[in-house]
C-alpha positions as CSV (number, residue, x, y, z in Angstrom):
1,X,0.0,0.0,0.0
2,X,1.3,3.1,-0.9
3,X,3.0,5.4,2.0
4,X,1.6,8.7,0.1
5,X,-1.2,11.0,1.5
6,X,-3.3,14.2,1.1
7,X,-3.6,16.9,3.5
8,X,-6.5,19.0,3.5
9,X,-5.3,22.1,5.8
10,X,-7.0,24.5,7.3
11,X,-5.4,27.9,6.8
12,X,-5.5,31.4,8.6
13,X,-8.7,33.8,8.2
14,X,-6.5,36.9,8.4
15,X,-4.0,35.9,11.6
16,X,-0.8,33.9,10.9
17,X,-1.1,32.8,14.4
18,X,-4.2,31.2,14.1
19,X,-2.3,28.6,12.0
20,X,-2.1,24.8,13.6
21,X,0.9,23.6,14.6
22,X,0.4,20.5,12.1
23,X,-0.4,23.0,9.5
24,X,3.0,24.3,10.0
25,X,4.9,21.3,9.8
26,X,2.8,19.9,6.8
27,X,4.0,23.3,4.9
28,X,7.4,22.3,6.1
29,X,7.2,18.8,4.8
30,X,4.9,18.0,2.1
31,X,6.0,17.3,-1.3
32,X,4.0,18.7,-3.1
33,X,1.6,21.9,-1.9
34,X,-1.1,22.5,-3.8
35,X,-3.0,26.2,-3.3
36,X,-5.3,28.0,-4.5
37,X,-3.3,31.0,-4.7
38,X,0.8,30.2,-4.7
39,X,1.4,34.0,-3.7
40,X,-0.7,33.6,-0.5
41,X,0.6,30.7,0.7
42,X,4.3,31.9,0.3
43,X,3.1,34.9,2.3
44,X,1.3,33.0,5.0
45,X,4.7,30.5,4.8
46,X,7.4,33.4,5.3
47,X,4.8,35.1,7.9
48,X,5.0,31.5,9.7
49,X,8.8,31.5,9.2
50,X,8.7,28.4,7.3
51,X,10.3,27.2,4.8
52,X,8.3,25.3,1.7
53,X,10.6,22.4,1.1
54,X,8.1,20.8,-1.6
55,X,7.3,22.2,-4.9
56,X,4.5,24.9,-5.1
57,X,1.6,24.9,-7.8
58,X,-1.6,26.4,-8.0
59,X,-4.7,24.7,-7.7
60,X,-7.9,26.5,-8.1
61,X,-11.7,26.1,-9.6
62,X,-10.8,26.2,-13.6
63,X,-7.4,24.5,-13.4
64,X,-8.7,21.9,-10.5
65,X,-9.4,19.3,-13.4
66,X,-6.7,19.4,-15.4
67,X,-4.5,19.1,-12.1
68,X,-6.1,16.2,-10.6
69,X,-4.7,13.0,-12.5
70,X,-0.9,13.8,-11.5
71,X,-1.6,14.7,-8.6
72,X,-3.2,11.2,-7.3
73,X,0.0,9.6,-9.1
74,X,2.4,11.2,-7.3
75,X,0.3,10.5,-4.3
76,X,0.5,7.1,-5.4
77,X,4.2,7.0,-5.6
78,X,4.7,7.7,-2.4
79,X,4.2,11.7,-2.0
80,X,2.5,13.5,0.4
81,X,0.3,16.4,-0.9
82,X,-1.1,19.4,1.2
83,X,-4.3,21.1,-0.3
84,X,-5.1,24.6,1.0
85,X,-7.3,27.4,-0.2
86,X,-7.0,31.2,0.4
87,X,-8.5,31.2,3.8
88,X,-10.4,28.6,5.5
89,X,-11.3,24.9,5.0
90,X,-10.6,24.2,1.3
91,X,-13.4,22.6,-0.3
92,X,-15.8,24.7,1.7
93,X,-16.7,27.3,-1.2
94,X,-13.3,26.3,-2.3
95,X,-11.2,24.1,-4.6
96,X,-10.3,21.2,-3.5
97,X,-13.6,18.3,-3.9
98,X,-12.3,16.9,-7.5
99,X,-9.1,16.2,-5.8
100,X,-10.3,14.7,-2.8
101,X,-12.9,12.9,-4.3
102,X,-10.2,11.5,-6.9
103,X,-8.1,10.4,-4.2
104,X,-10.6,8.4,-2.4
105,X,-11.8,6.8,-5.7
106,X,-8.0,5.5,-6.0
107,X,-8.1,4.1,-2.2
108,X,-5.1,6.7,-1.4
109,X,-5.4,8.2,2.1
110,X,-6.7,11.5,2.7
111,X,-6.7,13.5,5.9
112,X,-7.7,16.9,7.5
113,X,-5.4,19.0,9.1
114,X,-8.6,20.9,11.0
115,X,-8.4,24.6,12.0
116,X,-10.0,28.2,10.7
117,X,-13.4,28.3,9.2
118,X,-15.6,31.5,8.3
119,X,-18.6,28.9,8.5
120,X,-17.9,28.2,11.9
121,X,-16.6,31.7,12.8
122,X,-19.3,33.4,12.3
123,X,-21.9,31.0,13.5
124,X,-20.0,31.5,17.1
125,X,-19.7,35.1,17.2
126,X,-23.2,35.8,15.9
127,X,-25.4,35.3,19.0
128,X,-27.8,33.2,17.0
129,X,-29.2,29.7,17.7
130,X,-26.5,27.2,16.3
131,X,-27.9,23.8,17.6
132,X,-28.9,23.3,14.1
133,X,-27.5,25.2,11.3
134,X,-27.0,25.1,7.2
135,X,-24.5,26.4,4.8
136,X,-25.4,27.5,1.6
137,X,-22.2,28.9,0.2
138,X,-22.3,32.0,-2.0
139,X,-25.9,33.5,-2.7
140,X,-27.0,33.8,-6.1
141,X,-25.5,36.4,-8.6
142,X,-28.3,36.9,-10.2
143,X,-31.3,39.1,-9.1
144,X,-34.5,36.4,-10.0
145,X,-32.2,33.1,-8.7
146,X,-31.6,35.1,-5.5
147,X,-34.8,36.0,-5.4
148,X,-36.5,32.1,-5.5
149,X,-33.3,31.1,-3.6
150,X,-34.3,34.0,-0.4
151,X,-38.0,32.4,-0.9
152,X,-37.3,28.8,0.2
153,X,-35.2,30.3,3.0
154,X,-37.9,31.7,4.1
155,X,-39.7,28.6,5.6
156,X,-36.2,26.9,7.0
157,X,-35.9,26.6,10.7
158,X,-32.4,26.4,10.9
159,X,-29.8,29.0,11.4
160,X,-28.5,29.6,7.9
161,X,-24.9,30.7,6.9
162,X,-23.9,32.2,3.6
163,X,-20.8,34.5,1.7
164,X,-21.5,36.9,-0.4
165,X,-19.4,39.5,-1.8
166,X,-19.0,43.1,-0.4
167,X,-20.1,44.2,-3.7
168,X,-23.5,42.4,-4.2
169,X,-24.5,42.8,-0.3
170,X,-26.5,45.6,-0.3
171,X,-28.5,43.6,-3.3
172,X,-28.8,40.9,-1.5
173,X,-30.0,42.3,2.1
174,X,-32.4,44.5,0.3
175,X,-34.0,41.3,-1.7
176,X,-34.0,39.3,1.8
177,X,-35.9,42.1,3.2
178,X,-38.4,41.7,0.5
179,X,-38.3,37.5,0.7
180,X,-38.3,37.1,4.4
181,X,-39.6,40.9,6.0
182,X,-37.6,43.6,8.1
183,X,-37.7,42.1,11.1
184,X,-36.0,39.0,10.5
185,X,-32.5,38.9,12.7
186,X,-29.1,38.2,10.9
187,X,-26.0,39.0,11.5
188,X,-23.0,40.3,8.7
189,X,-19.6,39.3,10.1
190,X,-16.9,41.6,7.8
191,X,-13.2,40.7,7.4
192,X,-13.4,37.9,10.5
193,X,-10.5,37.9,12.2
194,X,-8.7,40.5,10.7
195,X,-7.5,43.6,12.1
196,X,-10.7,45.8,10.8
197,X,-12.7,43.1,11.7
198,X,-17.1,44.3,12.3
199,X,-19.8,41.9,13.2
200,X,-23.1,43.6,12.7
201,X,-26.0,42.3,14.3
202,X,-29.8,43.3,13.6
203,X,-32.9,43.1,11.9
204,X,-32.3,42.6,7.6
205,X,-34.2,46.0,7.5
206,X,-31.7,47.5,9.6
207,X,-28.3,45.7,7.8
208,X,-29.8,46.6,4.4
209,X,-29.6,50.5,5.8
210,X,-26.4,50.1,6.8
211,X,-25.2,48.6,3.7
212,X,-26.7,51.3,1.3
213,X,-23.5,53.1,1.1
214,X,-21.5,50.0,0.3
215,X,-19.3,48.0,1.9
216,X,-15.6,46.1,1.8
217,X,-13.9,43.2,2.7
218,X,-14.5,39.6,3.3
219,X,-19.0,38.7,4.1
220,X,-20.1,36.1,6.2
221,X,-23.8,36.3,6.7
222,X,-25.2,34.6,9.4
223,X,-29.2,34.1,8.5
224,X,-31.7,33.7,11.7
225,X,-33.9,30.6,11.1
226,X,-37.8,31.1,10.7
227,X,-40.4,31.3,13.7
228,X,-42.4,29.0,13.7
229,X,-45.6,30.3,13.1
230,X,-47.7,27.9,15.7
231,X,-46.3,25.4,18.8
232,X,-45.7,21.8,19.0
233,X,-48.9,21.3,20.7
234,X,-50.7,23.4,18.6
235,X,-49.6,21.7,15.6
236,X,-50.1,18.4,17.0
237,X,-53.6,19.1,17.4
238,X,-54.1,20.0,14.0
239,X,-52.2,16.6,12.7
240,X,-55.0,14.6,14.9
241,X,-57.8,17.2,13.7
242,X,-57.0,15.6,10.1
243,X,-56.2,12.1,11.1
244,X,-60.1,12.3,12.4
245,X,-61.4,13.3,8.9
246,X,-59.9,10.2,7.7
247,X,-56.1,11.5,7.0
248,X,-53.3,9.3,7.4
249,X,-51.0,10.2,10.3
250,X,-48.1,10.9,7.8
251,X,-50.1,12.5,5.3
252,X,-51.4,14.7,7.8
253,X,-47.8,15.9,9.2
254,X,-46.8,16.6,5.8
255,X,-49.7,18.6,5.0
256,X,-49.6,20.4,8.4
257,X,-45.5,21.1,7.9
258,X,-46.1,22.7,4.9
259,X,-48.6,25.1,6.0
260,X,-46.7,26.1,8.6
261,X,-43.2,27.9,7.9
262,X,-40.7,27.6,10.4
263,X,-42.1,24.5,11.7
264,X,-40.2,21.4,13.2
265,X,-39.4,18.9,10.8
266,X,-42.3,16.2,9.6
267,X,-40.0,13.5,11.8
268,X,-40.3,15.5,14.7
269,X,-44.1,16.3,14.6
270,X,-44.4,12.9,13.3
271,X,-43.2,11.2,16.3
272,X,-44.6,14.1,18.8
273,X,-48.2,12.8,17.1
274,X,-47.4,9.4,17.7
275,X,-46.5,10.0,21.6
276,X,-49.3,11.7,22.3
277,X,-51.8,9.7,21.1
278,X,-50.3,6.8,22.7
279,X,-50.3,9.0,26.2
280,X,-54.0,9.6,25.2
């Protein structure tokens, strides 16, 4: 079995310091680093005082491909490859899933060298409920895919995360007050971790004023989940309201979930329906 690996490692959001010590030594001794931006990683590298033993090349979204097939040989021969992006997990929004994918396909050994995440970041900082959360990685360019894309985050439940680009984010918070109303709580996190680093928490309404006059930097958006619009009990009753008109129990969760935005998921009313009429 062949001795050779990938790395997948975590790099800095802005702070050289926040880099793992197993980050450092895998820049130190990998054979090959493969990044999304060469120039970056020298410059996190010489900011790390390290010194890249291993050849350099660039590995990003339309060269990824291309890349892939030598890189699994050499990986196959024996090398050990370290994958980062710009800043962050790669993969995550970032290049990196052709590779890893590849890899696995060929039974070669792939790893994660864990550390910095905007994803996670912002979730903590945001003061929003994260026991269950989603990512759904950069928001539509376009003004009508945005659109239908802010309309079936309206009904979600969870905590939602999402980048967008400092140029597109007053478009966007103004569309999501349209989609989902004024009053719905996020949070913009802007250039996390870095010196000028501004979390900005408060209604869209209020985040889309604030963004009129443009903004800059590096956007995380941390997206509050939807209220539900009526309690467990409540909606429990309604499920066995059905099921007395002849509804099955299943049918009648679904059809109760969908009226209802915000509302648990059909497993969980499902089983609340079930415990209750067995209390009953």
């Amino acid at each position: 079995m062949t001795t050779g690996r990938l790395l997948i490692g975590a790099t800095p959001l802005g702070q050289p310091s926040d880099a793992s010590a197993r980050l450092v030594a895998a820049l130190a001794s990998a054979d090959v680093v493969a990044a999304e931006d060469t120039r970056r990683i020298r410059t996190l590298a010489k900011a790390l005082d390290v010194n890249l033993a291993g050849k350099v090349i660039s590995l990003y979204d339309q060269n990824e491909a291309s890349r892939v097939p030598s890189l699994v040989s050499e990986i196959e021969e024996g090398a050990t490859v370290l994958l980062v992006s710009d800043a962050g997990m790669p993969l995550i929004s970032d290049p990196g899933y052709r590779l890893v994918t590849a890899c696995i396909e060929a039974g070669a050994r792939v790893q994660c060298l864990p550390g910095p995440s905007a994803v996670t970041t912002a979730l903590a900082v945001s003061g929003l409920p994260v026991e269950r959360f989603c990512f759904e990685g950069f928001a539509p360019r376009k003004k009508s895919a945005r659109i239908s894309w802010l309309r079936m985050l309206a009904a979600e439940p969870r905590t939602c995360v999402f980048f967008e680009s400092p140029r597109r984010l007053p478009d966007t918070l103004r569309d999501a007050v349209d989609a989902l109303g004024t009053d719905r709580r996020a949070v913009v996190c802007r250039e996390l971790t870095k010196t000028h680093e501004e979390i900005l928490r408060g209604t869209l309404g209020e985040l889309a004023e604030w963004a009129g006059d443009g903004v800059l930097g590096e956007i995380t958006v941390v997206l509050a989940g939807a209220t539900p619009s009526a309690d467990l009990d409540t909606l429990v009753a309604e499920v066995n309201a059905l099921v007395d008109t002849g509804a099955r129990v299943k049918d009648a969760c679904a059809q109760i979930i969908a009226a209802n935005p915000g509302a648990p998921s059909r497993r969980e009313l499902y089983d609340a329906v079930l415990r209750a009429r067995e209390s009953s």
